[in-house]
C-alpha positions, -999 to +999 in steps of 0.1 A: -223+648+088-187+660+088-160+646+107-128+666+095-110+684+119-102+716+109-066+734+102-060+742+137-068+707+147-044+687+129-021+716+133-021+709+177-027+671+166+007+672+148+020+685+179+009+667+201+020+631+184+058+643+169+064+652+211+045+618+221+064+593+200+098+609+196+103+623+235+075+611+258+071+575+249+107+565+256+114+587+286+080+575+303+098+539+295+126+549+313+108+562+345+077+534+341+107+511+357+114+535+388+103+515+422+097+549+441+066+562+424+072+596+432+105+596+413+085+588+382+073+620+377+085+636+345+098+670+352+116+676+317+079+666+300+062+690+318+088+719+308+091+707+269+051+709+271+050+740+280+074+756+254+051+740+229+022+753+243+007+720+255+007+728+289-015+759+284-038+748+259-072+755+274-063+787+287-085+817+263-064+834+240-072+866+260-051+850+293-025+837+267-034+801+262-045+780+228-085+787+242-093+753+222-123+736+220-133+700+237-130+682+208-096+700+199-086+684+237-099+651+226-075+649+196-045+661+215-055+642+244-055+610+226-023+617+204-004+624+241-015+592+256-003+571+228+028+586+242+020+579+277-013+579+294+004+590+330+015+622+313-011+631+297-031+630+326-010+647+344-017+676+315-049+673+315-055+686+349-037+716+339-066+723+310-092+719+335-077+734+366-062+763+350-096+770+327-107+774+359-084+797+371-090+819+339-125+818+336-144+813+372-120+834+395-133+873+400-107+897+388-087+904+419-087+862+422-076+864+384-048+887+390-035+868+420-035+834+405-032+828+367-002+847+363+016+823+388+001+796+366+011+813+330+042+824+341+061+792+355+063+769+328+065+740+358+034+754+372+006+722+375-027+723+395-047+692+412-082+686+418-090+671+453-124+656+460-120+621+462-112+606+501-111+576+514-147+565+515-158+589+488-147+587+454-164+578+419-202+577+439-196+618+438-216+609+407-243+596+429-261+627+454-272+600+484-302+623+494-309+599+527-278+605+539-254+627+557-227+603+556-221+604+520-198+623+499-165+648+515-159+652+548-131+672+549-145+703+563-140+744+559-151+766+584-154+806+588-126+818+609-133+858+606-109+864+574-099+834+565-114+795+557-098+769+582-094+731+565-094+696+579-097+666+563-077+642+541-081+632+503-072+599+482-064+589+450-053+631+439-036+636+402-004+664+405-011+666+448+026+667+453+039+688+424+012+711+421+010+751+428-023+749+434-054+730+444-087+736+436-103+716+465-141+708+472-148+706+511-177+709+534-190+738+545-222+726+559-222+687+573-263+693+584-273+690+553-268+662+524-232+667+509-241+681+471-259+711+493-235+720+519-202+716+497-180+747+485-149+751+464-119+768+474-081+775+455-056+762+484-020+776+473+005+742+480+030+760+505+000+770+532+007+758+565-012+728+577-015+714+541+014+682+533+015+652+513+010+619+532+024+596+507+024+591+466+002+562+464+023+532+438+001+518+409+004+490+386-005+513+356-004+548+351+022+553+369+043+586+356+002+601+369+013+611+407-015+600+428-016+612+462-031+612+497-031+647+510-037+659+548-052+693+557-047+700+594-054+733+606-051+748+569-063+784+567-064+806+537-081+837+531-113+842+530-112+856+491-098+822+481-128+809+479-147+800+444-176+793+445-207+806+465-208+791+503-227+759+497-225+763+461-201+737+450-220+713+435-232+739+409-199+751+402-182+717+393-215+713+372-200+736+352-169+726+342-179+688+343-185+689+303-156+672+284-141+657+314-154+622+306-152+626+265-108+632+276-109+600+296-122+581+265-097+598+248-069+588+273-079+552+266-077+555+230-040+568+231-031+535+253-051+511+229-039+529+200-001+527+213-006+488+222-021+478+190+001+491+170+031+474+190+009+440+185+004+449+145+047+456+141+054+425+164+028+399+147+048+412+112+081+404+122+080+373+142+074+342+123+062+310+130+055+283+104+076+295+082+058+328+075+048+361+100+022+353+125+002+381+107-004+360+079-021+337+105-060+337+106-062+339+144-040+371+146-051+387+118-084+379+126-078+390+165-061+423+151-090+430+125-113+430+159-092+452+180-087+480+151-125+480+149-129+485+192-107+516+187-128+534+160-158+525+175-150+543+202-132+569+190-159+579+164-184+579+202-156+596+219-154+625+191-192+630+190-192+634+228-167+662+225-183+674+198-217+674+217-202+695+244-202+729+226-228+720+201-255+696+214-253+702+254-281+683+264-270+653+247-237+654+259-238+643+295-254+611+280-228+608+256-198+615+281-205+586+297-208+562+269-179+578+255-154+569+290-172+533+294-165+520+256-133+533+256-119+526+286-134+489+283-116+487+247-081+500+266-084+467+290-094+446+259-070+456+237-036+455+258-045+424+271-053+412+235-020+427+219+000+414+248-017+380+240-004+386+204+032+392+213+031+357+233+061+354+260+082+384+250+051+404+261+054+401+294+085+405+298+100+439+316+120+452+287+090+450+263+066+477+262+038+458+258+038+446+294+034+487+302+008+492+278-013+462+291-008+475+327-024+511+318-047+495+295-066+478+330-057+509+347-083+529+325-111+509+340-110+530+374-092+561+360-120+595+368-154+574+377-146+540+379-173+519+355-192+503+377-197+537+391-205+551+359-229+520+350-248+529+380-252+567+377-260+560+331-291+535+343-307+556+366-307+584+334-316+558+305-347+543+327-356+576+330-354+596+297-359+554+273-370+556+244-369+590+235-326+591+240-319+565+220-335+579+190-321+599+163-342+637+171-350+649+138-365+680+157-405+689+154 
């Protein structure tokens, strides 16, 4: 079994952790201490990104972008987030929005779109499915009832879709170009068979931003509520086929739960190694508290919770393009170890660096504050719990076995 990454790899890797620890780790410091949460948002990031070639990194080659792999993602991803986990969330969307742009778009959608995207090195794109009453149990499909799932609705209007409805909880809603935005187009049926997907430019009339929603962590991400009132767009801005949605998300679904384990990594990463250069320096008993068998000891247990789940979160990715079936499975292990070790590991390290941790000038209070933040970030866990034991009870033992084929 061979985990090197390749040339390329290490090359974006390099990158992606020279940009993370030299400019986005003390500018997200900066604007981590910003009451308005809408002013944390890290427009000189987002630019620097983009001349590095961060911002387009999913794109295919053809279209002018990196046209990486998942696991390629997962390294960058991680390397980003050890910078800050806000931003490189706030990147992430542009992988997986803009992929789409590229790659599920007909031709005359292609030509109308991705060139915005490409062209404007500020250019960002938000996915909005999540509303008030409907967020990670999207996972779930709630067969018994129309209730469940969106309610913001699109309906035919002769040439053009007209939107109503309101979503929570939406990464890059108030800085973004575009929206790719899941509504339904059928409310007589149950909500994975009467939903659609549809590219809703940011400057339409009837669309606004109700507010930028103020976290304890993560907060360079800009989460949003979003109001659609009245919103019509043409009729060729729609993705998918009517009432197709839920197949069309299945299809870009894979990776997006390996790059939240990844996330998590970059924030435990980031706080252990604050914990490992605090516990050498301070000293207590005459000698550094490293040299102490309950932190060295405590330390010993956190490095081994981040290569646990890294090695998990690299086979996921790695799954995604080569084993398929198996990845799905492995997704969701992937996001529930690691964000679990984010929580335990910044609480842990913070632990380890005593008062001084907590206080506001320290970035280990930040780290531990992201670190609990992971726990909800995509599907929250319980969430995810819910929707891996329904697929274990069904496909135990064979899953859990090694398949050494016939």
């Amino acid at each position: 079994m061979d985990f090197s990454l390749s040339d390329d790899q290490r090359r974006w890797g390099r990158i992606a952790r020279k940009f993370a620890y030299e400019t986005v780790r003390p500018r997200a410091r900066e604007l981590d201490r910003l009451a308005d949460p809408a002013a944390t948002f890290p427009h000189d990031l987002v630019l620097e990104a983009s001349r590095l070639g961060l911002r387009t990194l999913r794109i295919p080659k053809e279209y002018g972008g990196a046209g990486v792999d998942c696991l390629t993602e997962v390294v960058v991803q991680e390397e980003l987030t050890a910078g800050d986990v806000g931003f490189g969330m706030t990147l992430q969307h542009a992988w997986r929005e803009g992929y789409i742009l590229a790659t599920a778009t007909t031709d005359a959608q292609r030509e109308r779109f991705l060139p915005v995207f490409m062209n404007d090195d500020s250019c960002l794109m938000s996915f909005a499915i999540t509303e008030e009453h409907s967020g990670s149990d999207h996972k779930t499909l709630f067969d018994g009832t129309l209730e469940a799932g969106p309610r913001t609705r699109a309906v035919r209007d002769g040439d053009h879709w007209v939107i109503d409805g309101a979503k929570k909880f939406i990464t890059n809603g108030n800085v973004a170009t575009f929206i790719i935005l899941v509504a339904r187009t059928d409310p007589g049926v149950a909500w994975h068979e009467g939903i659609s997907v549809f590219v809703v430019p940011t400057d339409t009339p009837g669309f606004r931003v109700a507010s930028v929603l103020d976290k304890v962590g993560i907060r360079l991400n800009q989460n949003t509520e979003l109001v659609f009132e009245n919103c019509r767009i043409p009729a060729d801005n729609l993705l998918s086929e009517v009432n197709g949605g839920h197949a069309f998300l299945a299809r870009f679904a894979a990776g997006s739960m390996a790059k939240e384990g990844a996330k998590a990594l970059g924030v435990a990463r980031a706080a252990l190694e604050q914990a490992f250069a605090y516990a050498k320096q301070r000293v207590q008993g005459g000698k550094p508290i490293i040299e102490h068998q309950a932190i060295n000891q405590l330390l010993c247990d956190l490095a081994t919770d981040i290569e646990l789940a890294r090695t998990l979160v690299w086979r996921a990715a790695w799954a995604v393009e080569n084993a398929p079936d198996q990845a799905p499975r492995l997704e969701a292990m992937a996001k529930l170890a690691s964000t679990e070790a984010a929580a335990r590991v910044g609480v842990r390290a913070l632990e380890i660096c005593g008062g001084v941790g907590v206080l506001k000038d320290h970035p280990m209070e930040k780290l531990a504050r992201d670190g609990i933040s992971m726990l909800h970030a995509g599907v929250g866990n319980h969430a995810l719990r819910e929707s891996m034991a329904g697929n274990l009870a069904a496909q135990t033992p064979a899953c859990l076995a090694v398949d050494f084929g016939d």
